[in-house]
C-alpha positions as CSV (number, residue, x, y, z in Angstrom):
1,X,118.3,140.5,207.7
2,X,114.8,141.8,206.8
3,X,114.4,144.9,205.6
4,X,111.7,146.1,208.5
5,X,110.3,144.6,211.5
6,X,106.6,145.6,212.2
7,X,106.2,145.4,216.5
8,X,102.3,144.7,216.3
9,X,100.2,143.0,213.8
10,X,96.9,144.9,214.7
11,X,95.2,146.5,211.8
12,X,97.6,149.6,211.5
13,X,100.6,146.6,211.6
14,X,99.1,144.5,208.8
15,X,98.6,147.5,206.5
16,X,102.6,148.0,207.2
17,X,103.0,144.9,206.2
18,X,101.1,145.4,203.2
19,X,102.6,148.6,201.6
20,X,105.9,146.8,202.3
21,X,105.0,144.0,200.3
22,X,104.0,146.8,197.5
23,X,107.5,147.9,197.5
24,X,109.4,145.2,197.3
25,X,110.7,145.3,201.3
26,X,110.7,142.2,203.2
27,X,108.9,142.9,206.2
28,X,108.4,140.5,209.3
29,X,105.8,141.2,211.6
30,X,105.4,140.2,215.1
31,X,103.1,140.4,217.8
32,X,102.8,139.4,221.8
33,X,99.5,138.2,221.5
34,X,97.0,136.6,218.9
35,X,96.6,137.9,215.3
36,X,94.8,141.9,216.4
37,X,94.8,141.4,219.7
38,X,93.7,144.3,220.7
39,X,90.5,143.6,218.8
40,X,89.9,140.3,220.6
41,X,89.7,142.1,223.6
42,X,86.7,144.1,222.9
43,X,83.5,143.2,224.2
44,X,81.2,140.3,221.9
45,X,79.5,141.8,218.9
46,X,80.8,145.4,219.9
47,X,79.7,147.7,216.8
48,X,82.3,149.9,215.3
49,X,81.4,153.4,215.2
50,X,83.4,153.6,211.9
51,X,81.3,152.1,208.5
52,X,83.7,149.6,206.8
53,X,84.9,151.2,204.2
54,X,87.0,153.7,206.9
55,X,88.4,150.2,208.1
56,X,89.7,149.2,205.1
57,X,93.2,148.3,204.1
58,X,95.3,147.6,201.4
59,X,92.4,148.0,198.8
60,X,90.8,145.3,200.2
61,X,87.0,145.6,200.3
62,X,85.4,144.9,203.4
63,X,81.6,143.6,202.9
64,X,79.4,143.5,206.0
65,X,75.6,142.8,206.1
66,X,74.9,145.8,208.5
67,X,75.7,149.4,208.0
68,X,78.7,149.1,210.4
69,X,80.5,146.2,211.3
70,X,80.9,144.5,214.6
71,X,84.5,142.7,216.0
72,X,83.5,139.6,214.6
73,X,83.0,140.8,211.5
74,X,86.7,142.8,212.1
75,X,88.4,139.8,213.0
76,X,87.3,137.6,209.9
77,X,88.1,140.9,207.5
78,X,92.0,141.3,208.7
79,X,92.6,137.1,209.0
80,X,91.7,137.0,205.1
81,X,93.7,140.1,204.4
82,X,97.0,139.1,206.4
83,X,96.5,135.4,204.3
84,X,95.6,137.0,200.8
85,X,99.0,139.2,201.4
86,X,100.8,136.2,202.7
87,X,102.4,137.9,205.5
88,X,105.3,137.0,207.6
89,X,103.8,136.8,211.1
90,X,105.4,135.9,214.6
91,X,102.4,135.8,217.0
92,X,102.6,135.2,221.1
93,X,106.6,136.2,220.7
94,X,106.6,139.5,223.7
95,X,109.4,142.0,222.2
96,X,111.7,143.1,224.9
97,X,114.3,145.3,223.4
98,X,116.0,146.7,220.5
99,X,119.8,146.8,219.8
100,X,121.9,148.1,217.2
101,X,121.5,151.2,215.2
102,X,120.0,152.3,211.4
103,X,120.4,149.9,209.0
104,X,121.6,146.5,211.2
105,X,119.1,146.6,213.8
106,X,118.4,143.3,216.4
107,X,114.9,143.4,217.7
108,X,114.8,141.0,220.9
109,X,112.3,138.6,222.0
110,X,111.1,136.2,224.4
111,X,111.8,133.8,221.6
112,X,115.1,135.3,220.2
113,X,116.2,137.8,218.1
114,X,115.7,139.0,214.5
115,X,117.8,141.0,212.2
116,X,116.3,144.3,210.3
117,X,117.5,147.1,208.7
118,X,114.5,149.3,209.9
119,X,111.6,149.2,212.9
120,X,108.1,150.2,212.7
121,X,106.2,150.4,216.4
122,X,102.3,149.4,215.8
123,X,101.4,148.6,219.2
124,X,98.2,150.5,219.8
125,X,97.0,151.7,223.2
126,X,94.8,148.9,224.3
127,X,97.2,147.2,226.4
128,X,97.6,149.0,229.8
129,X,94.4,149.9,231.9
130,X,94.4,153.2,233.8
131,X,94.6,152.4,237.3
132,X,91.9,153.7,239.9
133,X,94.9,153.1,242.3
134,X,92.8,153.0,245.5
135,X,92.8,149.8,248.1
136,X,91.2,146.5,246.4
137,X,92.0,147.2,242.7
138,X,93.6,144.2,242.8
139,X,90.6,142.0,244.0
140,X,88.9,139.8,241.8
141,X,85.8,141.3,241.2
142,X,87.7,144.2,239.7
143,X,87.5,144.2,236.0
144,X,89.1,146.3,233.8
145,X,87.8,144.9,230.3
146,X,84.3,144.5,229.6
147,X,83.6,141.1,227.1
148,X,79.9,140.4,227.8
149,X,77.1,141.8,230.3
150,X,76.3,137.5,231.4
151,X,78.5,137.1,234.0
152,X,77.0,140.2,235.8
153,X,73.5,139.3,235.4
154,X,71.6,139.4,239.3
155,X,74.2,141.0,240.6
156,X,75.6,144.5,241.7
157,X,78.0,146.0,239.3
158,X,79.6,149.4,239.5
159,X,81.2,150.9,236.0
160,X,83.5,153.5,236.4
161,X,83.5,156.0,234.0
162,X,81.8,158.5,231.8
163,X,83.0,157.7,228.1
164,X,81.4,155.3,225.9
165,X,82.9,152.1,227.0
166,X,81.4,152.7,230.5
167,X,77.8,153.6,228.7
168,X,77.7,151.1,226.8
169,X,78.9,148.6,229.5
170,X,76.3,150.3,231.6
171,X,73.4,149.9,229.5
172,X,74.4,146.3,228.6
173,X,74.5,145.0,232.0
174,X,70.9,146.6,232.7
175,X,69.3,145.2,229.9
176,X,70.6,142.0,231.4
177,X,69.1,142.4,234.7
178,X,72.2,143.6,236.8
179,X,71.7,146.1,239.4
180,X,73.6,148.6,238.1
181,X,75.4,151.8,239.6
182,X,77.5,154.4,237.2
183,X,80.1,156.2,239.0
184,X,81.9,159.5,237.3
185,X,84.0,161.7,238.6
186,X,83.1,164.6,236.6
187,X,79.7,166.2,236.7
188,X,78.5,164.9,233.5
189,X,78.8,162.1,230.8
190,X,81.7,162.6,228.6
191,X,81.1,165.0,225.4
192,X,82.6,162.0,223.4
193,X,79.6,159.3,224.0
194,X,78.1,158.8,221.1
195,X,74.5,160.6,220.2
196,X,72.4,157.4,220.1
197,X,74.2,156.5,223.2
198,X,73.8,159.2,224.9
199,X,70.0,159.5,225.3
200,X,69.8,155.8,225.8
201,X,71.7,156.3,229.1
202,X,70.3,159.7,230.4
203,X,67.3,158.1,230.3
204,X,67.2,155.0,232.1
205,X,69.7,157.2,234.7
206,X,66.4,159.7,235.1
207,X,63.9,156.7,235.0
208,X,66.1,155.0,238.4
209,X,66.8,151.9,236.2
210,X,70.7,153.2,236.5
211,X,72.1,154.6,239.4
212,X,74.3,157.4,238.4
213,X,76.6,159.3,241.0
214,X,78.5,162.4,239.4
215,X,81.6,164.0,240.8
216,X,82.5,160.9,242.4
217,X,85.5,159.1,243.1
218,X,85.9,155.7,244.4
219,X,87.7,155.5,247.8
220,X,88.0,151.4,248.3
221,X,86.8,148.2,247.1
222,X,85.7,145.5,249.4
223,X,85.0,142.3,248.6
224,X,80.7,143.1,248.8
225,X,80.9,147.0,248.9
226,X,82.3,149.8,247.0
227,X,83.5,152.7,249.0
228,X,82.8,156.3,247.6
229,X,83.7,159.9,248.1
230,X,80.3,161.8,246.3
231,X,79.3,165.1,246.9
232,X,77.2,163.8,250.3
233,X,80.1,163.1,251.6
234,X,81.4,159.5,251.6
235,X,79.2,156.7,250.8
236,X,79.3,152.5,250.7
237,X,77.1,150.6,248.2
238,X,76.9,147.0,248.2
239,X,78.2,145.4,245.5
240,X,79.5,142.0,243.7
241,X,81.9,143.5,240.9
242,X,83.2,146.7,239.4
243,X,84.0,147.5,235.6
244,X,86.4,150.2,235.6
245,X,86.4,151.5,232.3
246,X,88.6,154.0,232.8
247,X,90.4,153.9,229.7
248,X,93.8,152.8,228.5
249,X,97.4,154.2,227.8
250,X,100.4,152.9,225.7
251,X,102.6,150.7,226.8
252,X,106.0,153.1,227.9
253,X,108.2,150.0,229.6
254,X,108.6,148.7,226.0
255,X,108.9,152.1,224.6
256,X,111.5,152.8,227.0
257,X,112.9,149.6,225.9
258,X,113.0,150.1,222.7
259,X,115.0,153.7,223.1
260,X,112.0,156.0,222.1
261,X,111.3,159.4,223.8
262,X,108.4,160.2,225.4
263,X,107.7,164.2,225.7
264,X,107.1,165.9,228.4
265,X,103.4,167.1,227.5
266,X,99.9,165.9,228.9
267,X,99.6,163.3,226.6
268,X,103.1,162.0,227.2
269,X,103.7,161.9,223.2
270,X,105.8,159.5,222.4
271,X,108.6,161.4,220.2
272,X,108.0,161.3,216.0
273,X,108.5,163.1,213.2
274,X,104.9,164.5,212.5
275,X,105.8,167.6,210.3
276,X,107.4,165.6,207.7
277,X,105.2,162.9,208.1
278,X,108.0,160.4,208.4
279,X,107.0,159.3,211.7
280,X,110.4,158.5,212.7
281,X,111.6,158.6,216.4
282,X,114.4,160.1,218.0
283,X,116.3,156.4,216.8
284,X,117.1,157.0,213.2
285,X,115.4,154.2,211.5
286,X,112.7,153.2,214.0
287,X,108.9,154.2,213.4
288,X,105.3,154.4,214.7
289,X,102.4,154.0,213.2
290,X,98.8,153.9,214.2
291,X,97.1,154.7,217.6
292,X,100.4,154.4,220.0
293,X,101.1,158.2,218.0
294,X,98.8,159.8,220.2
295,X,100.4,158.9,223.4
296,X,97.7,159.0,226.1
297,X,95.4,161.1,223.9
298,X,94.2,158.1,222.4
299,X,91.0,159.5,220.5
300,X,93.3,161.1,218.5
301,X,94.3,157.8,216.5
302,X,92.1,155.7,215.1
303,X,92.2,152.6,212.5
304,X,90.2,155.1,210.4
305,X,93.3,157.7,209.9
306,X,96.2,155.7,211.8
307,X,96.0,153.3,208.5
308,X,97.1,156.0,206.3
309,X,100.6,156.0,208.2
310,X,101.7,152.7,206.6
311,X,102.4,154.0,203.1
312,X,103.9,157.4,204.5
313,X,106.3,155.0,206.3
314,X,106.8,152.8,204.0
315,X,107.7,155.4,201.3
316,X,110.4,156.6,203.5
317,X,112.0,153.4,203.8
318,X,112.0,152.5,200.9
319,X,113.8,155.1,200.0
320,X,116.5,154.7,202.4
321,X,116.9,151.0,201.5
322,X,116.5,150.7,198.0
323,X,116.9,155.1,196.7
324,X,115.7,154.0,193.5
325,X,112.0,152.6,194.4
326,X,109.8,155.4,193.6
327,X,106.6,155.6,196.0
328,X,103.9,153.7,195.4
């Protein structure tokens, strides 16, 4: 019987594990993929936006030769920080339900079960990709992460999208000779993209290197055209793949299997105790932490401030399972 189970070892999971460790509680964590998975899936040498001192966690410095720190450098900085704490870490087990109630809890996996007294659910956003849902999604050429801009070099690409992933996907692929065409369905970039982004794009859009189409909505994918409804009415573009960075959302099937509410608001928030700060769900005992707070409004949450949920958590557990610990 631990004394928690952390559901996702990303960076908001390890610092979990972490202020557990501080306490005294014996925490397991698992994950369904590798060690921050969600970080793996970001494009090659992506730059943070944050410096890496707002990435930091359990007091750990993190030293980077540049001013802000790219996923590589990420990766190598939680690695030593999960070894120096000597964490207990299940990777590539799926979790696929939770039994039992407060205090004698049995997480289930594709590997098993595990005991625990209390739950903490660290799963992030980065997961599920929001659908286009028109004919051909599900072709080939339809891509809805972005690694590297090589694959696409000398060919037609389409990005979908308006926020920064797209931008920066867009302007990668240009500056590796891709025939590029942005498609947004509102009538401007996103108020989010970044200001040295920003300027970047407007201005290879206003030279012609980018094709941009505002208000526009893609119809159908064909396997060597792209089928849009623009304000021209509709319109086909050739074209060999399409990155539809259309942004993410949490995953609700293992929410739902894990007995947490969802509201009923726009961001479908998942249910937590956010006045207290406890960040317990509607299942006495069971927690979230991180990004997956946010529900669908995932620039809410970031690694930045969803960090700082660990030791809120971790003081309410502690506690419940040992009263006389005093917070950290």
């Amino acid at each position: 019987m631990h004394d928690l189970i952390v559901i996702g070892a990303g960076p908001v999971g390890l610092a979990c594990g972490i202020e557990a460790n501080r306490r005294d509680l014996d925490a397991l964590l698992i994950d369904k993929g590798a060690l921050c998975n969600s970080l793996i899936g970001y494009p090659t040498q992506m730059e943070f936006f944050s410096t890496p001192e707002l990435l930091e966690i359990g007091g750990y410095p993190f030293s980077t030769r540049d001013y802000k720190p790219t996923r590589e450098d990420a990766l190598d900085y939680y690695r030593r920080v999960a070894v120096a704490e000597d964490l207990d870490i299940r990777l590539y087990e799926p979790v696929t339900g939770l039994r039992g109630h407060d205090g004698e809890y049995q997480v289930r996996t594709e590997h098993g079960s595990h005991a625990a007294r209390k739950v903490v659910v660290a799963t992030g956003f980065y997961d599920i990709p929001n659908r286009m849902d028109v004919p051909g999604e599900e072709l080939e050429k339809v891509r809805h992460y972005f690694k590297e801009p090589y694959p696409y070099a000398l060919t037609d690409v389409a990005v979908i999208g308006g926020a920064n992933s797209a931008a920066k996907a867009a302007l990668a692929c240009y500056r590796h000779d891709a025939n590029v065409t942005l498609v947004v369905r509102d009538a401007e970039l996103d108020d989010g993209v970044k200001y040295w982004i920003r300027p970047d794009l407007e201005n290879r859009i206003e030279e012609g290197s980018i094709t941009a189409h505002f208000n526009t909505e893609v119809r159908a994918v064909t396997p060597d055209s792209l089928h849009l409804d623009s304000p021209d009415g509709p319109t086909e573009i050739a074209n060999d793949f399409v990155l539809a960075m259309t942004g993410y959302k949490p995953n609700y099937a293992l929410l739902e299997a894990l007995g947490i509410a969802v509201r009923n608001d726009e961001a479908r928030t998942p249910v937590h105790d956010e006045e207290d700060e406890t960040f317990e769900t509607n299942r006495s005992g069971v927690y979230l932490a991180g990004t997956i707070c946010g529900g669908c409004n995932t620039s809410r949450w970031f690694i930045e401030n969803g960090r700082f949920h660990a030791a809120k958590i971790m003081d309410h557990i502690a506690q419940s399972v040992s009263p006389e610990v005093a917070p950290a």
